[in-house]
ROBAPA-934680 format. One record per atom (N, C-alpha, C): residue number from 1; residue in three letters; x, y, z. Coordinates in Angstrom, 1 decimal. Layout:
<pts>
(NUM, 'ALA', (X, Y, Z))
...
</pts>
This chain:
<pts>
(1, 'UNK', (-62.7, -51.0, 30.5))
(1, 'UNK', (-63.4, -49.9, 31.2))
(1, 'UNK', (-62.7, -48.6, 31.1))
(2, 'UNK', (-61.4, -48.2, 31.1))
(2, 'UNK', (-60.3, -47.5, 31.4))
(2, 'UNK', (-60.3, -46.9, 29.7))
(3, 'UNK', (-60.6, -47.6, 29.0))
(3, 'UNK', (-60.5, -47.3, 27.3))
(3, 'UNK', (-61.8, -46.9, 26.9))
(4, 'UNK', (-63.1, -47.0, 27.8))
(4, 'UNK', (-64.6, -46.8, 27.3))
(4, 'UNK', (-64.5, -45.0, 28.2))
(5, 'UNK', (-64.0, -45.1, 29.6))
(5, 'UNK', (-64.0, -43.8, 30.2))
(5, 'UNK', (-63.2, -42.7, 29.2))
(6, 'UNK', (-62.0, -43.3, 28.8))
(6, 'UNK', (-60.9, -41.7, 27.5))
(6, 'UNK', (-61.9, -42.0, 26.6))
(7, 'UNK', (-62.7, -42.7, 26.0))
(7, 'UNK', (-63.0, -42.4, 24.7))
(7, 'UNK', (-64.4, -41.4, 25.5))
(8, 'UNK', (-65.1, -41.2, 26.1))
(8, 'UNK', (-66.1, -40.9, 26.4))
(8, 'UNK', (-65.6, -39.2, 26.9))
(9, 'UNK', (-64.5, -39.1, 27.7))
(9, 'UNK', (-64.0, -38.2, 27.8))
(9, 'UNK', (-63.8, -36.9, 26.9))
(10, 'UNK', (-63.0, -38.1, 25.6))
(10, 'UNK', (-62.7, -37.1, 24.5))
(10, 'UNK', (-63.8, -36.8, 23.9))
(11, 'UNK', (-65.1, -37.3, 24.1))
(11, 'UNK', (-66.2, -36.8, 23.2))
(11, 'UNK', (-66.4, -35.5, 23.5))
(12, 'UNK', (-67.0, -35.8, 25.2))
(12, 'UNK', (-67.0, -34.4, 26.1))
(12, 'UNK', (-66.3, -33.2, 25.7))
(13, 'UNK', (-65.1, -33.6, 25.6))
(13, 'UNK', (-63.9, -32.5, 25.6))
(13, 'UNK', (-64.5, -31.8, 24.2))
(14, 'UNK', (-64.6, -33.2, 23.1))
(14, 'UNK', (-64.9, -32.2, 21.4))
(14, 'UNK', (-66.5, -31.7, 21.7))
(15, 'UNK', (-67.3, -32.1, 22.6))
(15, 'UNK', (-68.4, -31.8, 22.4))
(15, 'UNK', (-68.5, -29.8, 22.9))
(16, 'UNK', (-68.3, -30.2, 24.2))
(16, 'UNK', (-67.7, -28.6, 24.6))
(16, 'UNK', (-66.8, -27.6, 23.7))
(17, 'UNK', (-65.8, -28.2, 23.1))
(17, 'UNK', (-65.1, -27.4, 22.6))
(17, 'UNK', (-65.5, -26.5, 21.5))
(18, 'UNK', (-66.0, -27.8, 21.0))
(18, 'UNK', (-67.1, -27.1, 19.4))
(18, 'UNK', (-68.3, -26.1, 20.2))
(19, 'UNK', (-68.9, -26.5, 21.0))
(19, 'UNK', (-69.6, -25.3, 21.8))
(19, 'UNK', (-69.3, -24.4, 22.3))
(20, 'UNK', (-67.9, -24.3, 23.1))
(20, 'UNK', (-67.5, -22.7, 23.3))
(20, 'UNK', (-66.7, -22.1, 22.3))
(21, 'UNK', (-66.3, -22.8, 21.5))
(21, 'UNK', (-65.4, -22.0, 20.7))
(21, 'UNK', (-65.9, -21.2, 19.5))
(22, 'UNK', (-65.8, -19.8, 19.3))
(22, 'UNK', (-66.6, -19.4, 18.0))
(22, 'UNK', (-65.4, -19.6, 16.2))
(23, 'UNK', (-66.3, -20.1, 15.5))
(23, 'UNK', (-65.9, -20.2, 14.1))
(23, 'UNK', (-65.1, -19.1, 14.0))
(24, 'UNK', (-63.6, -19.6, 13.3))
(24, 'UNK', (-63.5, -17.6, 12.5))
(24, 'UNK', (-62.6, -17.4, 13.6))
(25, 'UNK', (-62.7, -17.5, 14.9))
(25, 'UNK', (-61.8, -16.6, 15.8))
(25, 'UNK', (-60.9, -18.0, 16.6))
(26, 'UNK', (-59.4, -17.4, 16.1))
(26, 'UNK', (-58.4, -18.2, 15.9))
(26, 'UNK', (-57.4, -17.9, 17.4))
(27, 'UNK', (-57.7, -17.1, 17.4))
(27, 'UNK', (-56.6, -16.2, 18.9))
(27, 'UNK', (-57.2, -14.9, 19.4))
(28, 'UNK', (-58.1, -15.2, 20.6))
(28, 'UNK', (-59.0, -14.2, 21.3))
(28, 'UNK', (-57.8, -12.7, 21.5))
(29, 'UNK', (-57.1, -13.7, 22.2))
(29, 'UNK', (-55.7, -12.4, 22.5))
(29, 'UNK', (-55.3, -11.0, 21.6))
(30, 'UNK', (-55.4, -11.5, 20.5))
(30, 'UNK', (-55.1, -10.8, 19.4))
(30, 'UNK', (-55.8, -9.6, 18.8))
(31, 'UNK', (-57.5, -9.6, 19.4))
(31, 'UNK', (-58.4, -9.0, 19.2))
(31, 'UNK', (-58.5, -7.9, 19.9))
(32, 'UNK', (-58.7, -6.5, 19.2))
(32, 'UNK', (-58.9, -5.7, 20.3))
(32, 'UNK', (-60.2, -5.1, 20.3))
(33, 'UNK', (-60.4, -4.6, 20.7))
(33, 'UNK', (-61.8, -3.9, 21.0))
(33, 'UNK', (-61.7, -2.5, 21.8))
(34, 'UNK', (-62.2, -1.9, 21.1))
(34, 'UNK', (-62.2, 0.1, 21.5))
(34, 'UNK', (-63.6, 0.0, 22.1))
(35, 'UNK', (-64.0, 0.9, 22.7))
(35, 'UNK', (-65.1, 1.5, 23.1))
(35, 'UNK', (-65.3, 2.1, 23.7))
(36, 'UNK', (-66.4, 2.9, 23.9))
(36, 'UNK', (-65.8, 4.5, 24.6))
(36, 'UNK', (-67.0, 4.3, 26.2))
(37, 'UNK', (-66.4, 3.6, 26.6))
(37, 'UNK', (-67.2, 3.5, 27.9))
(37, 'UNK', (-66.4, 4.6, 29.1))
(38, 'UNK', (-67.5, 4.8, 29.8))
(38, 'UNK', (-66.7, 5.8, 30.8))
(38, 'UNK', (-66.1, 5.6, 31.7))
(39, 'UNK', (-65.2, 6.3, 32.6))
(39, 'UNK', (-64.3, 5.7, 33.9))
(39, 'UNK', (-65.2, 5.1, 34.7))
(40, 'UNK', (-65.4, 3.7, 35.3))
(40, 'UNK', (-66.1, 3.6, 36.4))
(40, 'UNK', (-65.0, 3.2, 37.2))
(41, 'UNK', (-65.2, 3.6, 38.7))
(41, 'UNK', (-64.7, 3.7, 39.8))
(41, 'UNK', (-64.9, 2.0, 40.2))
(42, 'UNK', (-63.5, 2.2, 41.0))
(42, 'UNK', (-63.4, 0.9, 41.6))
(42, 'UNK', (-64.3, 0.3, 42.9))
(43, 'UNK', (-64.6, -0.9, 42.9))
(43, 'UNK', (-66.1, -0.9, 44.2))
(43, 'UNK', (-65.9, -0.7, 45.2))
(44, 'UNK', (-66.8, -0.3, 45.6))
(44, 'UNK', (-66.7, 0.0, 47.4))
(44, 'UNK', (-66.7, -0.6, 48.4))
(45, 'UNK', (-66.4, -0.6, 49.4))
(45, 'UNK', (-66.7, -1.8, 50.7))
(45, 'UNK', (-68.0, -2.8, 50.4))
(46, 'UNK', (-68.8, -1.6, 50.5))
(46, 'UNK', (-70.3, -2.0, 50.7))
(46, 'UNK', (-70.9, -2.5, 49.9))
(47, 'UNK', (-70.3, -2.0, 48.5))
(47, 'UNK', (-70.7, -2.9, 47.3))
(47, 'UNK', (-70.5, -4.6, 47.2))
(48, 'UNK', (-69.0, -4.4, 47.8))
(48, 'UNK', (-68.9, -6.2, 47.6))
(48, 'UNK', (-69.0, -6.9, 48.9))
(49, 'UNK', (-69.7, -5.9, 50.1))
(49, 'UNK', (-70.6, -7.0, 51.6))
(49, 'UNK', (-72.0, -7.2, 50.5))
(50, 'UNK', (-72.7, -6.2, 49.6))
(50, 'UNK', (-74.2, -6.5, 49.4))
(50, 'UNK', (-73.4, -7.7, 48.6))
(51, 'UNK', (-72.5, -7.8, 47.6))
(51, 'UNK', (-72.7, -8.4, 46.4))
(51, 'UNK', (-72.1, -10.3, 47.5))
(52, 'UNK', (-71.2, -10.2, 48.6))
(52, 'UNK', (-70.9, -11.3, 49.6))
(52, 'UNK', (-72.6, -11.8, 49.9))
(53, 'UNK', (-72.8, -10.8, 50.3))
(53, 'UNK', (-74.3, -11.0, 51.2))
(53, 'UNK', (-75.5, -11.9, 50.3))
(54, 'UNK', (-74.9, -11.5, 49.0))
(54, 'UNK', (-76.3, -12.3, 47.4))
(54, 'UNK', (-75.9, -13.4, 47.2))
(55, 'UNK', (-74.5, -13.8, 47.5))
(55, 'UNK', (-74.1, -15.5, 47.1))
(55, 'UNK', (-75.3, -16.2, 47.2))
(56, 'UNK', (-75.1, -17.3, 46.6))
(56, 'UNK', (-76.1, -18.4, 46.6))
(56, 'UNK', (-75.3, -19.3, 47.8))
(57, 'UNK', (-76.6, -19.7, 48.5))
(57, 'UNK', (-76.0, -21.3, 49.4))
(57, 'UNK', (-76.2, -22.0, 48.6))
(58, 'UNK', (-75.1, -23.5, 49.1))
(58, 'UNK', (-75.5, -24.7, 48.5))
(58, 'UNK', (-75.6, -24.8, 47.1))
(59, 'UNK', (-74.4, -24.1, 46.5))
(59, 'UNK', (-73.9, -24.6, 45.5))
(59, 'UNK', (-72.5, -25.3, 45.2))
(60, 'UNK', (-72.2, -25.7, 44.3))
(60, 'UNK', (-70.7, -26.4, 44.2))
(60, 'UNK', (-69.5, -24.8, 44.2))
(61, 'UNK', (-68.7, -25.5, 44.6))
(61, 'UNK', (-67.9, -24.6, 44.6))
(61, 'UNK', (-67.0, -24.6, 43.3))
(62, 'UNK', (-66.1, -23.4, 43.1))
(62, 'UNK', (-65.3, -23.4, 41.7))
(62, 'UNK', (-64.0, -24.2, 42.0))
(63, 'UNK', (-63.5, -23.6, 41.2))
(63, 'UNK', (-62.0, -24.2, 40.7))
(63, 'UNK', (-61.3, -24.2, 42.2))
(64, 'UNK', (-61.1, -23.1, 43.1))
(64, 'UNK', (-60.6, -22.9, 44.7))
(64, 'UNK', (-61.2, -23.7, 45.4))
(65, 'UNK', (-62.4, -24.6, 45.2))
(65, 'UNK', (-63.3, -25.1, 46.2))
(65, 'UNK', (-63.1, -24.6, 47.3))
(66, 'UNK', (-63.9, -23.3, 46.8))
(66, 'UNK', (-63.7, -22.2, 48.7))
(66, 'UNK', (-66.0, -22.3, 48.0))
(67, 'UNK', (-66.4, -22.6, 49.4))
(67, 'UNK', (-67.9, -22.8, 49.1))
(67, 'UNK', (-68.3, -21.1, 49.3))
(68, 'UNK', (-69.2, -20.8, 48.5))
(68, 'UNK', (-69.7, -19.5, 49.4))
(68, 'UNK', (-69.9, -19.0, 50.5))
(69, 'UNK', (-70.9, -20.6, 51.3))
(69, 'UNK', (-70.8, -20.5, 52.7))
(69, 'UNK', (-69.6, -19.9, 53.7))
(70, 'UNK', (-68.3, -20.5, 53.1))
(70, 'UNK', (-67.3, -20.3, 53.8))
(70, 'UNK', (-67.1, -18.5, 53.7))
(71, 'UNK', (-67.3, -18.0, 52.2))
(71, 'UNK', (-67.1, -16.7, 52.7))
(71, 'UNK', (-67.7, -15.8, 53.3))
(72, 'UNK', (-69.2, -16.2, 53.0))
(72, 'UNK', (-70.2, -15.6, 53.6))
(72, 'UNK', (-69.6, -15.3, 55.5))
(73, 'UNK', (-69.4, -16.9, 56.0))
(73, 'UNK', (-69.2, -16.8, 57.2))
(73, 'UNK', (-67.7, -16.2, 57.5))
(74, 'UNK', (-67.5, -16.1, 56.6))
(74, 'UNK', (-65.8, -15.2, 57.0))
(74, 'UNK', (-66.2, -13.8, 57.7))
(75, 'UNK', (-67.2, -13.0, 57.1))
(75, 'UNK', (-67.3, -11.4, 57.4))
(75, 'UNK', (-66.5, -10.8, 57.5))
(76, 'UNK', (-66.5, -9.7, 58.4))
(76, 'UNK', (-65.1, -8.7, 58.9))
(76, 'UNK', (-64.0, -9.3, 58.8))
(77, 'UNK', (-63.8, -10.9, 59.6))
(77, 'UNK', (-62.4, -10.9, 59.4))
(77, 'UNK', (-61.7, -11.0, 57.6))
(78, 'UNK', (-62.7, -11.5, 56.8))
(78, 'UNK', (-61.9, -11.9, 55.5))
(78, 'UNK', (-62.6, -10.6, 54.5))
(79, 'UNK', (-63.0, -10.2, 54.8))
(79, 'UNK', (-63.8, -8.6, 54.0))
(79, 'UNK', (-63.0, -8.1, 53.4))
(80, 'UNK', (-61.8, -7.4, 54.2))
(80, 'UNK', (-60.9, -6.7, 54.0))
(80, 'UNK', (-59.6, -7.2, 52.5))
(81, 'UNK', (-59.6, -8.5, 52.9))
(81, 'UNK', (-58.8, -9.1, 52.0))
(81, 'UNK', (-59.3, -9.9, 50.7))
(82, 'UNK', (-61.2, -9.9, 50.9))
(82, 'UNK', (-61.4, -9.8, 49.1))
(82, 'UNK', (-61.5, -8.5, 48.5))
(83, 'UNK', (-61.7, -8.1, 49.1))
(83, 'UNK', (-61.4, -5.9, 48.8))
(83, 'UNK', (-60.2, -5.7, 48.3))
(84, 'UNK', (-59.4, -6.3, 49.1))
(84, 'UNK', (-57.9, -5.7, 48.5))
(84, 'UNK', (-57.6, -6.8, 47.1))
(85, 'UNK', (-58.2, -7.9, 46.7))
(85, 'UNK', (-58.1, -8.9, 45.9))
(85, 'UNK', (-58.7, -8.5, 44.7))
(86, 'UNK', (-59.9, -7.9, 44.8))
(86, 'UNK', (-61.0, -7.4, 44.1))
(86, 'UNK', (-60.1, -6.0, 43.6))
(87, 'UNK', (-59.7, -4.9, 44.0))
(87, 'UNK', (-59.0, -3.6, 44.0))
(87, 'UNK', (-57.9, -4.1, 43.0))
(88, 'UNK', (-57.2, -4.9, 43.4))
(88, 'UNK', (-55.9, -5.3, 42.5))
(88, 'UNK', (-56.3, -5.7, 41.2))
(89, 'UNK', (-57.7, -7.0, 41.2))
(89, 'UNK', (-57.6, -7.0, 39.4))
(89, 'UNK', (-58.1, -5.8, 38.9))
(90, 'UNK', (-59.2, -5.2, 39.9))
(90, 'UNK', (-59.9, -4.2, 39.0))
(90, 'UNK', (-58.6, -3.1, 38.5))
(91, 'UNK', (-57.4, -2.3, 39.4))
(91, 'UNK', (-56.6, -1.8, 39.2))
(91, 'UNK', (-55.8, -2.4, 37.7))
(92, 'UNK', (-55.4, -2.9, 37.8))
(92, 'UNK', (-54.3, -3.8, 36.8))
(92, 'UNK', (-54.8, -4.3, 35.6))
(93, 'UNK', (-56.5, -4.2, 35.6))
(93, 'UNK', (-57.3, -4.7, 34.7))
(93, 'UNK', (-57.0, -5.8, 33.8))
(94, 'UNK', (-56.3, -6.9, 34.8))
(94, 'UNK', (-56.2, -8.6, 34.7))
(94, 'UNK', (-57.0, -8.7, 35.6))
(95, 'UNK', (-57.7, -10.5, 35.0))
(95, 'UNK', (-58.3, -11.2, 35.8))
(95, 'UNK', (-56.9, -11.8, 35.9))
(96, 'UNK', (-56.7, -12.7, 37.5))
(96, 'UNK', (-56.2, -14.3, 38.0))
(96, 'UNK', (-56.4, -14.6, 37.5))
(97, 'UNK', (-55.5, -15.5, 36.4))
(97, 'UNK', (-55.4, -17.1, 35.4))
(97, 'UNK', (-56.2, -17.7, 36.1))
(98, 'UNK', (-56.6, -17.9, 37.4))
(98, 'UNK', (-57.6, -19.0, 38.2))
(98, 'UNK', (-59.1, -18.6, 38.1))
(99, 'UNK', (-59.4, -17.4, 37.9))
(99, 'UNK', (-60.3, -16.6, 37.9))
(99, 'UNK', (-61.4, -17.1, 36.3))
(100, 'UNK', (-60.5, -17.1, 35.6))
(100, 'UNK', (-60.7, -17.8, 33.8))
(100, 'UNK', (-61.7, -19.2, 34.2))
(101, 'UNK', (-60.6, -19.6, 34.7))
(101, 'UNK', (-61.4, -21.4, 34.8))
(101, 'UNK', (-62.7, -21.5, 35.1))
(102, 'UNK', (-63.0, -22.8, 34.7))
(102, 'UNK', (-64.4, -23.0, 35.4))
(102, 'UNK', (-64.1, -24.7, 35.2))
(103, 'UNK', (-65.2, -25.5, 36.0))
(103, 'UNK', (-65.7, -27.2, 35.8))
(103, 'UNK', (-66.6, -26.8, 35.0))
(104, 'UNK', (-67.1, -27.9, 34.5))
(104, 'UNK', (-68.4, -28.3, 33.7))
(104, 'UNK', (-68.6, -29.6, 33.7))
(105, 'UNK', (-69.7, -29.6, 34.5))
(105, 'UNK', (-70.0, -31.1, 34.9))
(105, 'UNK', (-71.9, -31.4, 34.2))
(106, 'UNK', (-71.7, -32.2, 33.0))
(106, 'UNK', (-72.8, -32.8, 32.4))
(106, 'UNK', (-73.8, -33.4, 33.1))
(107, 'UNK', (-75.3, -32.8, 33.3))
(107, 'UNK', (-76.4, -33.5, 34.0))
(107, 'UNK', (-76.9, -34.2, 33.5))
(108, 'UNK', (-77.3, -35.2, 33.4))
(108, 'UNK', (-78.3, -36.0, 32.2))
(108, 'UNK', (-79.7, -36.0, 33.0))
(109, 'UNK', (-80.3, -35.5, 32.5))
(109, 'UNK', (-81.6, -35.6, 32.5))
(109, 'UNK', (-82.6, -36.8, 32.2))
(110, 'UNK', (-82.3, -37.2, 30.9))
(110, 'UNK', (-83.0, -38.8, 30.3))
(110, 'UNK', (-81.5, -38.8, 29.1))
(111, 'UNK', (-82.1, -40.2, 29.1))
(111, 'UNK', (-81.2, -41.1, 27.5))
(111, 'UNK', (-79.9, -41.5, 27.7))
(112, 'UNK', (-79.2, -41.8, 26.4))
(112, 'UNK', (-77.8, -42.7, 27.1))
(112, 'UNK', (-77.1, -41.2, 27.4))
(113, 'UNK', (-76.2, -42.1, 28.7))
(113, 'UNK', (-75.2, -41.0, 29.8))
(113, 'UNK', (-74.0, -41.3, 28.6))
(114, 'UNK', (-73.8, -41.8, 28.1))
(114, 'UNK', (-72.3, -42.0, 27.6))
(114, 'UNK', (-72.4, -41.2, 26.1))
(115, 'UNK', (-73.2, -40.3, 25.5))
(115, 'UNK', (-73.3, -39.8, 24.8))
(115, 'UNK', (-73.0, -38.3, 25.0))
</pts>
């Protein structure tokens, strides 16, 4: 059972991989990219209460498993501190290493699951 789950795993793993990864490009890092876009200004209070306010309920949560709901219901008190969170990457123009990640969890719809 334990030897049917890794092999089933590693398919996943090659199946994804061959899907996100593009041909040709060996080390994203390495890449740069010019473009003449203009200064945009970092967001504003109210920009990221509308953009809090548009979350989806009742979805899974990410890599933090912080649910939306939770922040939605934070308001005033935790406002302040995705602003200053939000300010920092935009300043520094790094995302959080945590920020990168994602799950990806396979739905099967019909036919075999182990494929």
């Amino acid at each position: 059972m334990v030897a049917d789950s890794c092999r089933i795993l590693a398919r996943w793993r090659n199946y994804f991989s061959k899907l996100f990864n593009v041909r040709g490009v060996y080390d994203v890092r390495h890449t740069e990219e010019h473009t003449a876009e203009p200064l945009v200004s970092e967001p504003r209070a109210y920009e990221l209460q509308l953009a809090i306010e548009k979350l989806k309920s009742h979805k899974s949560p990410g890599v933090n498993q912080i649910p939306s709901e939770l922040v939605k219901a934070g308001g005033r008190t935790i406002r302040p501190d995705i602003c200053k969170l939000i300010h920092s990457a935009w300043n520094k123009e790094k995302l959080p290493a945590e920020w990168k990640q994602s799950i990806i969890v396979p739905i099967y719809k019909k036919g075999d699951m182990t494929l």
